[in-house]
C-alpha positions in Angstrom: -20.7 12.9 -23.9 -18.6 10.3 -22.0 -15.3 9.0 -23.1 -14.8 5.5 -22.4 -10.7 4.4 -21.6 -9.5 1.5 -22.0 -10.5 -0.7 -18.8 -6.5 -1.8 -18.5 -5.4 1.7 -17.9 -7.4 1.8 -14.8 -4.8 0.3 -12.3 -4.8 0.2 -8.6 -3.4 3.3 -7.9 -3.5 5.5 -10.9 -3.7 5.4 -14.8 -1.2 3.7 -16.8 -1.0 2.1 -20.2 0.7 1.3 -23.5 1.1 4.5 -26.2 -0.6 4.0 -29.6 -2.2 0.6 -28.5 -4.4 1.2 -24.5 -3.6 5.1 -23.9 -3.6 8.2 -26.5 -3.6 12.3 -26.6 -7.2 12.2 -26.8 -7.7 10.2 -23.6 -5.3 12.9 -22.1 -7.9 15.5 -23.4 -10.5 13.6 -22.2 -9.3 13.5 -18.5 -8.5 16.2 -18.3 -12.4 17.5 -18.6 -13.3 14.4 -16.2 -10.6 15.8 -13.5 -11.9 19.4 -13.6 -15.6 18.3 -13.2 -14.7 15.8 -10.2 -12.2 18.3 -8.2 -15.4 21.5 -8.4 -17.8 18.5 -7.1 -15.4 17.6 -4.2 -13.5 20.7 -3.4 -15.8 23.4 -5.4 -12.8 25.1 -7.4 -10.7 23.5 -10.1 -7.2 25.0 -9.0 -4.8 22.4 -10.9 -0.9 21.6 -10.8 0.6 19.7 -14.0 4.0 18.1 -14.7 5.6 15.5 -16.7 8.4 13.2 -16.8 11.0 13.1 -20.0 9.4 9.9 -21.9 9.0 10.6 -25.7 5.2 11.0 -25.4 4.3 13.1 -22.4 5.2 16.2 -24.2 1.7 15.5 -25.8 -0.1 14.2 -23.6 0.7 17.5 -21.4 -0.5 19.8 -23.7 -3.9 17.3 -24.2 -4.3 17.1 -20.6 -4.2 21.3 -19.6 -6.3 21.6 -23.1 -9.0 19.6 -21.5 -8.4 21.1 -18.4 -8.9 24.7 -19.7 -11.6 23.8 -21.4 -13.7 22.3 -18.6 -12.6 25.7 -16.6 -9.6 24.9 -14.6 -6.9 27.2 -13.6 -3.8 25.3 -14.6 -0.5 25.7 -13.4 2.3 23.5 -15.5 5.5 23.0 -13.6 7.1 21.3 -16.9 9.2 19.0 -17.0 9.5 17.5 -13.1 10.2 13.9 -11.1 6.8 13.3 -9.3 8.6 14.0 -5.8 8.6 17.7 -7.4 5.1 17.8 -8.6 4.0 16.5 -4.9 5.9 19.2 -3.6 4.1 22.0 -6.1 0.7 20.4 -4.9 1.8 20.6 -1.0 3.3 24.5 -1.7 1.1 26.2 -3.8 -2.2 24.3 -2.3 -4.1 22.6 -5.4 -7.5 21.4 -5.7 -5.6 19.1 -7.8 -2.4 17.6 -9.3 -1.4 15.4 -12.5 1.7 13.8 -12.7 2.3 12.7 -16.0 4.7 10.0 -15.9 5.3 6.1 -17.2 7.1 5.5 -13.9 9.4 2.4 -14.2 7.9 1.1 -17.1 9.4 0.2 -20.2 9.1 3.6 -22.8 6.4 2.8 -24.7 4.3 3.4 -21.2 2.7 6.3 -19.9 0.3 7.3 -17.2 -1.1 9.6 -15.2 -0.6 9.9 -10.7 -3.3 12.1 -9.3 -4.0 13.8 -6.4 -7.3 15.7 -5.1 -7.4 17.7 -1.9 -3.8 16.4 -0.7 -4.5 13.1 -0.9 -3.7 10.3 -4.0 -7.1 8.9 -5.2 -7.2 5.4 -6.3 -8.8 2.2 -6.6 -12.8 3.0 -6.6 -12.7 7.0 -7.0 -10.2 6.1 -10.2 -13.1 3.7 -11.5 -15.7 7.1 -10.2 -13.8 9.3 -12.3 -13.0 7.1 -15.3 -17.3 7.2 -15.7 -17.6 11.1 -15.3 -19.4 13.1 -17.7 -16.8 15.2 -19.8 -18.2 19.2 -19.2 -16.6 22.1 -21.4 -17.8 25.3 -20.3 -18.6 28.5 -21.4 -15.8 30.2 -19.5 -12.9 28.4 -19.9 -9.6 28.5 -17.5 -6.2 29.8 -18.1 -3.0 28.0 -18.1 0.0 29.5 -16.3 3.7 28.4 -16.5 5.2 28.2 -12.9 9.0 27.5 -11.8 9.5 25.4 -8.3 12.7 23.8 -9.0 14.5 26.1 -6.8 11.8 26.0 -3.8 11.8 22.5 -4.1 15.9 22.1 -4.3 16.2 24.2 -1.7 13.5 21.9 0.7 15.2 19.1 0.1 18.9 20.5 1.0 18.1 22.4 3.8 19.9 20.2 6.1 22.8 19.2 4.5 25.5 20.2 6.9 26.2 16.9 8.2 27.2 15.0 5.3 30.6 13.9 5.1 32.4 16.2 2.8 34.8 12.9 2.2 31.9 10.7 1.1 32.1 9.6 -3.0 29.2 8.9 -4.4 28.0 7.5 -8.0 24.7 8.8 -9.1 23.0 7.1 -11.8 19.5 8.6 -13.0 18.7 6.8 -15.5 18.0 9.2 -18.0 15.1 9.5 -16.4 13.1 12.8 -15.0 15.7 13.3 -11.9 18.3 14.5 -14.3 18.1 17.9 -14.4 17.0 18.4 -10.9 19.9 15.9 -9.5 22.5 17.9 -11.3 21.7 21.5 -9.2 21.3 19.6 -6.3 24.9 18.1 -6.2 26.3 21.6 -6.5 24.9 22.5 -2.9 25.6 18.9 -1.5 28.9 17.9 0.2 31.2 15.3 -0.5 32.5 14.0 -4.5 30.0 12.9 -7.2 30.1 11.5 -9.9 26.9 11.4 -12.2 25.7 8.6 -14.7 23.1 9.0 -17.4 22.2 12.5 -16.1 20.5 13.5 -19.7 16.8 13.2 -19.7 15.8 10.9 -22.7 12.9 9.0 -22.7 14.0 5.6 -24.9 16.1 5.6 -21.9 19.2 4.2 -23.8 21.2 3.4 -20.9 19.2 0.6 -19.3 15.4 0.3 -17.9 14.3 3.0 -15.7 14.2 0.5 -12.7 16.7 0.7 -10.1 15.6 -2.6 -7.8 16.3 -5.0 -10.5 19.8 -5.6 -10.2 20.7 -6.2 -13.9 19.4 -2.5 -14.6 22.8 -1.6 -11.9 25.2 -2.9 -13.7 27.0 0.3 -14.8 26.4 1.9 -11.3 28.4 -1.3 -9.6 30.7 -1.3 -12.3 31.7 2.5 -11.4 31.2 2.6 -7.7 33.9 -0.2 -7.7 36.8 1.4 -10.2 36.1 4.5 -8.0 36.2 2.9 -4.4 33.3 4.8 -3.9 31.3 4.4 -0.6 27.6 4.5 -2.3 25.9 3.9 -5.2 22.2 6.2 -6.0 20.2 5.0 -8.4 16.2 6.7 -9.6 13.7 5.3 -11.7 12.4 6.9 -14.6 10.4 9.9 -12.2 12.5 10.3 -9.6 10.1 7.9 -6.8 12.3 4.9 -6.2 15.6 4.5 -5.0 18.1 1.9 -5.3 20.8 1.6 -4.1 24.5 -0.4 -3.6 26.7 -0.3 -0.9 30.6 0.2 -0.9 31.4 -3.4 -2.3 28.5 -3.3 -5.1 26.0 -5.1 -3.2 22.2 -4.4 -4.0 20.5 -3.1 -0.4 17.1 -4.5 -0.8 14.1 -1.9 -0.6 13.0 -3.3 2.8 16.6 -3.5 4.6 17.1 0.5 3.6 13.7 1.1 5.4 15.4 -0.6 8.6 18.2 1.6 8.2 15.8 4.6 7.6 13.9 3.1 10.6 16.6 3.3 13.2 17.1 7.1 13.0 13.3 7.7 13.3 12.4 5.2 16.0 15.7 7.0 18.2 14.1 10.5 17.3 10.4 9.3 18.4 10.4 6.1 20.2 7.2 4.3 19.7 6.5 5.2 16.2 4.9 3.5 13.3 6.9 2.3 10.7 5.1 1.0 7.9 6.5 -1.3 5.2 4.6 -3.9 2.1 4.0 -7.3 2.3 7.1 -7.9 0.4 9.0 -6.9 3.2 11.3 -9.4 5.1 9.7 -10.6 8.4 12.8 -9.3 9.9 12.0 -5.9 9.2 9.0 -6.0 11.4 11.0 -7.8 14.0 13.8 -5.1 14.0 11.8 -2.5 14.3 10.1 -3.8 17.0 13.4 -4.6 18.9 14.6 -0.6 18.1 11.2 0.7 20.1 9.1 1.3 17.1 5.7 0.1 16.2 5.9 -2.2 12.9 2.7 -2.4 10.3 2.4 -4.6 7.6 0.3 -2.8 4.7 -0.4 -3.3 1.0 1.9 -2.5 -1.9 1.5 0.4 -3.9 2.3 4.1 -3.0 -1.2 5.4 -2.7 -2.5 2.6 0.1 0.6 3.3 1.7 0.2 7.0 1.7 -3.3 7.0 2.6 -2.2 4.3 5.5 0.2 6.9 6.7 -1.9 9.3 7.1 -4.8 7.4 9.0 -2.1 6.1 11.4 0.1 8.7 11.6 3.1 6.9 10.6 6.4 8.4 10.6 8.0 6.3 7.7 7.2 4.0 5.3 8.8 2.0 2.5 8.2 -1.0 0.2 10.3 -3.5 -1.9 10.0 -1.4 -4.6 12.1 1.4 -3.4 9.4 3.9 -2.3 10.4 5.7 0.8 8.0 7.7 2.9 9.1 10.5 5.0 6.7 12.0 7.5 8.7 12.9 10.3 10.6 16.2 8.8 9.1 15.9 5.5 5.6 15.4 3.6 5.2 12.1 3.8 5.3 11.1 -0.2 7.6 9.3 -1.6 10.6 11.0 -2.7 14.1 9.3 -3.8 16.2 12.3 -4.0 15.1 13.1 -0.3 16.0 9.9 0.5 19.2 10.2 -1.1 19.9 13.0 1.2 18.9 11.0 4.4 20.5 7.9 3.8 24.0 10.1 2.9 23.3 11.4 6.1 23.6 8.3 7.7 26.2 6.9 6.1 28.2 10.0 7.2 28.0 8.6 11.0 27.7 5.0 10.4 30.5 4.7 8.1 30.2 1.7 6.3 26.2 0.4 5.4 26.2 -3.5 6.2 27.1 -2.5 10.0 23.6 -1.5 10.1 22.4 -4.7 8.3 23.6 -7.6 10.6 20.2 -8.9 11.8 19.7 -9.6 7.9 23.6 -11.8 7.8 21.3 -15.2 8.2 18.3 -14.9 5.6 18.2 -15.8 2.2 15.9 -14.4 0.0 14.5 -14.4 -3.8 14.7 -10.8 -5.1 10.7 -9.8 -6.0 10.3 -12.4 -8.9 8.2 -10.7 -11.7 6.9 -13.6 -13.7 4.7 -12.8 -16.9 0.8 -12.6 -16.8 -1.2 -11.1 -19.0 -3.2 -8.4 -17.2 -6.5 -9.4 -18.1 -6.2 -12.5 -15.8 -3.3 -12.2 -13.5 -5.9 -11.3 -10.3 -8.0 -13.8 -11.2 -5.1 -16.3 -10.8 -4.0 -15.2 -7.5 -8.1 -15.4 -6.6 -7.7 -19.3 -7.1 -4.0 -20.0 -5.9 -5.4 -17.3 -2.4 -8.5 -20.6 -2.7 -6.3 -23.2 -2.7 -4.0 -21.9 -0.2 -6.1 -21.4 2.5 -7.3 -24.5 2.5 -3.7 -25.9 3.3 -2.1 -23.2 5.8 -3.3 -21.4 8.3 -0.7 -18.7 9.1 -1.7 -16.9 5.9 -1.8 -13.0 5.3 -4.6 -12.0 2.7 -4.4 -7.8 2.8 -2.1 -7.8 -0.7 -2.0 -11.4 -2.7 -1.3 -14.4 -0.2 1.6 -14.5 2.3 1.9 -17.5 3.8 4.2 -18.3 7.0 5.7 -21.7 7.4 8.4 -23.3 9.9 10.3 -23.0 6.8 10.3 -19.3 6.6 7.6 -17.2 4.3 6.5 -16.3 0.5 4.2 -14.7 -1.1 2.3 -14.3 -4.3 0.3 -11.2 -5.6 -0.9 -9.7 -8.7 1.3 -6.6 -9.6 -0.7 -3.1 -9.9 1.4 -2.1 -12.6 2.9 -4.4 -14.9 1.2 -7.6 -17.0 2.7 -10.1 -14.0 2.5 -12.3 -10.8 4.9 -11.3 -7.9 6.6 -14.0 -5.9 9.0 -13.5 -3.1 10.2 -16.3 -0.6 12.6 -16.1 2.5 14.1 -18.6 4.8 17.2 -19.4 7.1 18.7 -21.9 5.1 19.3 -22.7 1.3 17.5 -25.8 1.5 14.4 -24.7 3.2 14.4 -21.6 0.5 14.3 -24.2 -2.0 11.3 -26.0 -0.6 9.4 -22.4 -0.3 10.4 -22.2 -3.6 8.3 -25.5 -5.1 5.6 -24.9 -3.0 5.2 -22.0 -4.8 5.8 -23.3 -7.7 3.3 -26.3 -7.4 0.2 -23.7 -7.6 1.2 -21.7 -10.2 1.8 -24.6 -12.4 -1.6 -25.7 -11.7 -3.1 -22.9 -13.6 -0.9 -23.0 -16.5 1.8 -20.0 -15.1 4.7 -20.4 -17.2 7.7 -19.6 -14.4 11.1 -20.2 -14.5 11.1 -20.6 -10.1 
């Protein structure tokens, strides 16, 4: 018996798709069966960690995915109700075969998805295609399914050193409604300094905005309240508790790859020469900076299982993307973890005192935010394929690991297919307001040749 899913849940990096319409319980059932067969066949025991994040669905799909595990002979241990961070942590702790992550991540709530791990590591691209075509295997003696509590292990990791912080710092918290909630809320009673909390209740329609903190219209509450509090930080999550976002002390959004230059800078003093790994959506000053600083800059492909698997083969000590995924492998795991980074990034605020001293290399660029224009799934790579054609016929300072980022005397931009949501990614940067413009309609000029509706 195989099932076969639907081939747009199969993304770069895990399994994600739309409830009701591309993903159901019984595909949750289904993997679950798959997942036990292809951990005994690459670690030869099926020891499993499970957790979910707060959207409507993953109740279900959680009790589908240990049913199918159980029944192909796993033994299952649920966390409940976790951010991924957490579930990463149970999987490092208690030292799985494997680990699910159910979770919709930043996506709108009719999403839902599942981030997997086998023998430490995330699997993706080709061994998510390997495992989609396993044969489902029940067996005669089935598993059991355990209920396991790690919030207080993992609350107590991640605040274990916390006695540095400013206790005069005030900072707004805003979770989204999203998986961090509950979590967030124990933590601020051990951390110093004054909080204030936003959307702190877990609910998965996620009524206060979309569960995406580095698009700035999803920050407009958080802005709004750091600046009737004169707070000196805003902390914003998405909807399971990977990405950060966050504003400074005058409400200004701090881009993904600028908070891995601040990140950067405490690292590189720590242990000069090391690598520092950031997306190709980064800022070319990024790379530059942290060259300057003493550390070893490496440009790698978006999407937090490359990145992860890129740490480990070059064992880098941080890493980040546009996206708000933060790495830590100097003093921590090295997944990505938002409250963790939270905690570090309070930390340096408590000696640097006010962010943007940090951020003066950055006072001359102007950039686009990451530009999510629509395209459908089912030929978004297939466009970047042609535009990646076109383009290297006309530059030659061109980047092809992730999309196509092309350097110019003008400054750079790039355009790649997202792993995650039905669109094309654009990003451009350049000194000066006109020469951002001109990025801008090159850009522009090939995807309008293949019908691209974009608003650039």
């Amino acid at each position: 018996m195989r099932r076969k899913f639907h081939d747009s849940i199969l993304r770069a990096y895990d399994i994600r798709g739309v409830i009701g319409e591309t993903l159901n319980s019984e595909d949750a059932y289904f993997l679950g069966l798959k997942f036990s067969s292809y951990i005994r066949k690459k670690t030869h025991t099926s020891r499993v960690v499970v957790g979910y994040d707060g959207r409507l669905s993953s109740k279900l799909l959680n009790t589908q995915l240990i049913k199918g595990l159980v029944d192909a002979g796993s033994y299952v241990t649920s966390v409940g109700v976790c951010p991924s961070p957490m579930l990463y942590y149970a999987d490092k702790i208690l030292r799985a075969d494997g680990s699910i992550m159910i979770t919709g991540s930043h996506n709108p709530s009719n999403y839902n998805g599942f981030k997997m791990i086998v023998g430490g590591k995330s699997i993706y691209g080709d061994e998510i295609q390997k495992l989609a075509k396993y044969n489902e295997t029940q067996t005669p003696q089935k598993g059991i399914s355990k209920r396991f509590k790690i919030d207080d292990s993992y609350i107590l990791e991640i605040t274990k050193d916390i006695k540095n912080i400013n206790p005069d710092l005030k900072v707004v918290w805003d979770t989204g409604n999203g998986a961090a909630g509950n979590i967030l809320k124990k933590i601020l009673k051990l951390l110093p300094g004054k909080h204030h909390l936003l959307n702190s209740e877990i609910d998965g329609t996620f009524p206060s905005h979309h569960p995406d903190p580095t698009e700035e219209k999803n920050l407009k509450q958080l802005k709004k309240k750091v600046s009737i509090s004169n707070a000196d930080i805003g902390i914003a999550f998405d909807g399971d508790g990977d990405r950060i976002g966050i504003v400074d002390n005058k409400s200004n959004f701090i881009s993904g790859d600028k908070l891995l230059y601040m990140f950067a800078t405490e690292v590189v003093k720590d242990n000069p020469g090391a690598i520092i790994i950031s997306d190709v959506k980064a800022s070319n000053m990024i790379f530059e900076q942290i060259k300057k600083i003493g550390g070893t800059p490496l440009m790698w492909k978006t999407g937090h299982s490359f990145i992860k698997e890129k740490m480990r083969k070059t064992k880098a000590l941080l890493a980040g993307e546009m996206s708000g995924h933060i790495f830590f492998a100097d003093k921590y795991y090295g997944y990505d973890d938002a409250l963790y980074a939270s905690i570090r990034i309070l930390k340096i605020l408590s000696k640097k005192n006010i962010i943007n001293n940090l951020l003066k290399p950055f006072s001359k660029l102007i950039s686009t935010p990451e530009i999510k224009i629509f395209c459908n799934d089912s030929i978004k790579f297939d466009i970047v394929k042609r535009c990646k054609s076109d383009i290297l016929k006309k530059f030659s300072d061109v980047t092809t690991i992730d999309g196509i980022r092309v350097n110019t005397k003008k400054g750079w931009w790039l355009i790649r297919a997202s792993n995650t949501q039905p669109a094309i990614i654009v990003r451009c940067e350049a000194e000066s307001e006109a020469n951002l413009t001109d990025l801008i309609l090159e850009v522009k000029s090939f995807l309008d040749k293949y019908g691209i509706k974009n608003n650039l």
